[in-house]
Backbone as a printed PyTorch tensor [residue, N CA C, xyz], in Angstrom:
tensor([[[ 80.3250,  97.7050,  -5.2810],
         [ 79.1940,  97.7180,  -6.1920],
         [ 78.0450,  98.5040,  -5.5720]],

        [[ 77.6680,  99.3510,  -6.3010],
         [ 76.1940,  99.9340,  -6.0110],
         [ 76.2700, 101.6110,  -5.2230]],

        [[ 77.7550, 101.9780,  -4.8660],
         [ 78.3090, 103.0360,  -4.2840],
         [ 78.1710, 103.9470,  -5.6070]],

        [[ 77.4230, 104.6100,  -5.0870],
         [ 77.6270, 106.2160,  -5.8980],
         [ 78.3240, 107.7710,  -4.9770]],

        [[ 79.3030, 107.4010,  -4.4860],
         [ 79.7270, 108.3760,  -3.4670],
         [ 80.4250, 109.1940,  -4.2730]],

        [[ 80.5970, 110.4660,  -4.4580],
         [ 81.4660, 111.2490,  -5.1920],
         [ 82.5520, 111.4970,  -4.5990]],

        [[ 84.3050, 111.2820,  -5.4340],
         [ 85.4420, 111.2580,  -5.2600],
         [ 85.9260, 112.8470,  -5.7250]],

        [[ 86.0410, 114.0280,  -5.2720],
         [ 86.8380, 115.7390,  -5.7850],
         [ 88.1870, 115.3270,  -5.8550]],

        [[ 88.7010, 115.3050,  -6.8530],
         [ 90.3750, 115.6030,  -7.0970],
         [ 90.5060, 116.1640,  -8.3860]],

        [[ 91.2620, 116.8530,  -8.5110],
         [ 92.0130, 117.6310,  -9.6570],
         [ 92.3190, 116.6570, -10.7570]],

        [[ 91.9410, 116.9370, -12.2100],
         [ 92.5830, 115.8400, -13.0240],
         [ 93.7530, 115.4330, -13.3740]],

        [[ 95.0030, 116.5450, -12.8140],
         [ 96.1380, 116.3480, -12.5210],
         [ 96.3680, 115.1620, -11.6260]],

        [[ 95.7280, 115.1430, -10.7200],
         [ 95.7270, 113.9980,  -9.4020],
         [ 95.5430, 112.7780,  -9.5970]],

        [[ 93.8020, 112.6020, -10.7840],
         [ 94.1270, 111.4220, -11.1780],
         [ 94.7160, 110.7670, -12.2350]],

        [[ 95.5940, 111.7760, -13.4250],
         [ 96.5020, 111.4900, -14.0400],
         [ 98.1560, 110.7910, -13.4490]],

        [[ 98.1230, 111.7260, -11.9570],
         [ 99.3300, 111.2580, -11.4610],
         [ 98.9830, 109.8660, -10.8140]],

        [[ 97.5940, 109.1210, -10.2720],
         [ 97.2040, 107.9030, -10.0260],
         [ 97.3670, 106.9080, -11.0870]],

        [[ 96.6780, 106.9420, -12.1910],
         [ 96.4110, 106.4590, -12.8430],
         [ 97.4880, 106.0520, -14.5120]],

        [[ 98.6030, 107.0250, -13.7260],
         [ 99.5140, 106.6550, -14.4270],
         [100.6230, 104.9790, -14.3750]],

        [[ 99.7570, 104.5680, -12.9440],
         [100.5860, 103.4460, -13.1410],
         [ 99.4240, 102.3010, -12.9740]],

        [[ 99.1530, 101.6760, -13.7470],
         [ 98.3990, 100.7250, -14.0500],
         [ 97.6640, 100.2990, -12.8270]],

        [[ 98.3830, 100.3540, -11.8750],
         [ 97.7840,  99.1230, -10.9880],
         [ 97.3540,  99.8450,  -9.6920]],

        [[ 97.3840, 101.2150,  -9.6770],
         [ 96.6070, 102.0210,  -8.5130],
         [ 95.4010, 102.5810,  -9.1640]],

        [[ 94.7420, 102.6450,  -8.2040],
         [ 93.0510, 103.3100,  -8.2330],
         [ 92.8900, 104.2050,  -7.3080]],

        [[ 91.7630, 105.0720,  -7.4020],
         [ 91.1950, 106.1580,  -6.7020],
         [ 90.2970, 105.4840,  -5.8990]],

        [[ 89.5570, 105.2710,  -4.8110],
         [ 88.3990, 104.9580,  -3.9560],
         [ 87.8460, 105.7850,  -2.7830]],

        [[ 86.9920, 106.2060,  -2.8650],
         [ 86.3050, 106.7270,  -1.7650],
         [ 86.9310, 106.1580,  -0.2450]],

        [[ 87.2600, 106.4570,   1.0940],
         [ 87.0820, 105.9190,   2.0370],
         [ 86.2400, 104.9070,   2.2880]],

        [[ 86.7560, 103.7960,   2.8710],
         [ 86.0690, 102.6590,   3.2150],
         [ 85.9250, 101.6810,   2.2630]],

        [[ 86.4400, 101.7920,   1.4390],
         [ 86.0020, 100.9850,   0.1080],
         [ 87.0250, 100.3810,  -0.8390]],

        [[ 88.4240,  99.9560,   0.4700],
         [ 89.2110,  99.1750,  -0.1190],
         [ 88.7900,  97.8230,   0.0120]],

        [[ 89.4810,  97.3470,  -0.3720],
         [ 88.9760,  95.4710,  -0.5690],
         [ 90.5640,  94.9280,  -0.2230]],

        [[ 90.9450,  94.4330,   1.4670],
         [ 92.3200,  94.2030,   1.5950],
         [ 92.8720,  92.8070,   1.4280]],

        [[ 92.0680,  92.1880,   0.6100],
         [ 92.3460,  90.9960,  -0.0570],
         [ 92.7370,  91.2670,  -1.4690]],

        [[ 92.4880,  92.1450,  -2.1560],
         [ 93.0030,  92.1830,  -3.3370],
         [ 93.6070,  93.7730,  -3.5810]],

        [[ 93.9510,  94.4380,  -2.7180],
         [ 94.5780,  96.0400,  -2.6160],
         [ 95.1160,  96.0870,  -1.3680]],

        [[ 96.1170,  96.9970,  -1.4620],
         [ 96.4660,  97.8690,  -0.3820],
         [ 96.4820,  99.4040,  -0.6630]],

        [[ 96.3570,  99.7820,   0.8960],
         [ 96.1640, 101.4440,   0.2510],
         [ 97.7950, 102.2050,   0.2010]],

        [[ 97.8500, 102.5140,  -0.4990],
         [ 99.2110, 103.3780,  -0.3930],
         [ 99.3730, 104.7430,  -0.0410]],

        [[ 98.1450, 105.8920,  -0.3410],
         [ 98.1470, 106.6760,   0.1140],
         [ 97.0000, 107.3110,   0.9520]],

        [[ 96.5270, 108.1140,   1.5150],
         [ 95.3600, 108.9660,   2.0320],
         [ 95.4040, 109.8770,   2.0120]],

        [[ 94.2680, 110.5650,   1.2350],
         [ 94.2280, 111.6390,   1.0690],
         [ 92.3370, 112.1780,   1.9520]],

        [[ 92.3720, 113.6930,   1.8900],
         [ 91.1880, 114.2530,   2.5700],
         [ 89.8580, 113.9590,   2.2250]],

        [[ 89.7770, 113.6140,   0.6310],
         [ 88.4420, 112.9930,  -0.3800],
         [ 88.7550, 111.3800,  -0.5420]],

        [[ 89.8430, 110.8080,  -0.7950],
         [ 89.8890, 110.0310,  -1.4090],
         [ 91.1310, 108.8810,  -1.1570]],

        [[ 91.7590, 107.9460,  -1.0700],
         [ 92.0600, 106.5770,  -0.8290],
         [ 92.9140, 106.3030,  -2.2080]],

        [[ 94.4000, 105.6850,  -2.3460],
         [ 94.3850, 105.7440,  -3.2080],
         [ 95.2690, 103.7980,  -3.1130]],

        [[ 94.8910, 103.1230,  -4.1350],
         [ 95.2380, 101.6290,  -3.3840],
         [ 96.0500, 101.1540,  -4.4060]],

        [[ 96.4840, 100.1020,  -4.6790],
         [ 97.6060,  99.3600,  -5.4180],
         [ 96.8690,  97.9060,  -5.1760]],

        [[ 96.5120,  97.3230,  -6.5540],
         [ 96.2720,  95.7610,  -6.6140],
         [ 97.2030,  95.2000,  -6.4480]],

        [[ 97.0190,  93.9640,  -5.7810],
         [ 97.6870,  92.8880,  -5.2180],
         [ 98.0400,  91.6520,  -6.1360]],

        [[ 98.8700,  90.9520,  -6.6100],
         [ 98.7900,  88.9010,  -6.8870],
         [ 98.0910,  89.4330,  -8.3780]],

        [[ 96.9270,  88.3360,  -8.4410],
         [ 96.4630,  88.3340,  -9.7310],
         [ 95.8310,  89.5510, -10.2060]],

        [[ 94.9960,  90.4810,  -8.6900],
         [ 94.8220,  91.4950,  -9.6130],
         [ 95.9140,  92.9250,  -9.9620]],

        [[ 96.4720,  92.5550,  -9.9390],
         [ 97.6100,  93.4930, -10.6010],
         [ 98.3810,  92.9400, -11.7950]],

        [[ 98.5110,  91.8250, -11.9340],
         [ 98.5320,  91.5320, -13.1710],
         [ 97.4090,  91.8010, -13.9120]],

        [[ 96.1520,  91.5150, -13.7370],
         [ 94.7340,  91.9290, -14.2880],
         [ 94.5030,  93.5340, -15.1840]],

        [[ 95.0980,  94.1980, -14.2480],
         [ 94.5310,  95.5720, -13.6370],
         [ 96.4190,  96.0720, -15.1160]],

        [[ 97.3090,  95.2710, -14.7980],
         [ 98.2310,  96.2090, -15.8340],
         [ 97.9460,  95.2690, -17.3810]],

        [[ 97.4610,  94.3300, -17.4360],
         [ 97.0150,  93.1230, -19.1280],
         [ 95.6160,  94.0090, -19.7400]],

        [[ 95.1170,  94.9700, -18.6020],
         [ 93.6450,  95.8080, -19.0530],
         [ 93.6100,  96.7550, -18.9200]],

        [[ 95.1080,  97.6420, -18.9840],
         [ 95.2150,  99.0190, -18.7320],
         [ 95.0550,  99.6120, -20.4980]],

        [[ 93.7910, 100.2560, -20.3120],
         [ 93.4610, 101.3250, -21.4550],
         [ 94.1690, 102.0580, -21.9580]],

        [[ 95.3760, 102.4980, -21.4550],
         [ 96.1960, 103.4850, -21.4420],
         [ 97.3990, 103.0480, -22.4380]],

        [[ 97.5840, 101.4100, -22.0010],
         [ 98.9990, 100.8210, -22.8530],
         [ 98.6110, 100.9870, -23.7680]]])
């Protein structure tokens, strides 16, 4: 909350993220390893997978379905 850090990736990039419900984009430093893990790293950007309830959360509130 309250981070305004700017994330550069291609919208290809976050189409290929965001294609599965339950990963997100985050700036460095700004996972939360109680409710994510990171799965990938990249040079701008962090890319994480919700955990337990929030991944159920995160795919019952995906905009996309």
């Amino acid at each position: 909350m309250g981070c305004s850090q700017l994330v550069e990736m291609s919208p290809s990039e976050y189409e290929r993220v965001r294609a599965d419900p339950r990963r997100f984009l985050l700036a460095h430093g700004h996972a939360v390893p109680q409710a994510e893990r990171i799965v990938e790293r990249h040079r701008n950007y962090i890319v994480v997978e919700k955990v337990e309830d929030g991944a159920a959360v995160a795919e019952d509130t995906d905009p996309r379905t």
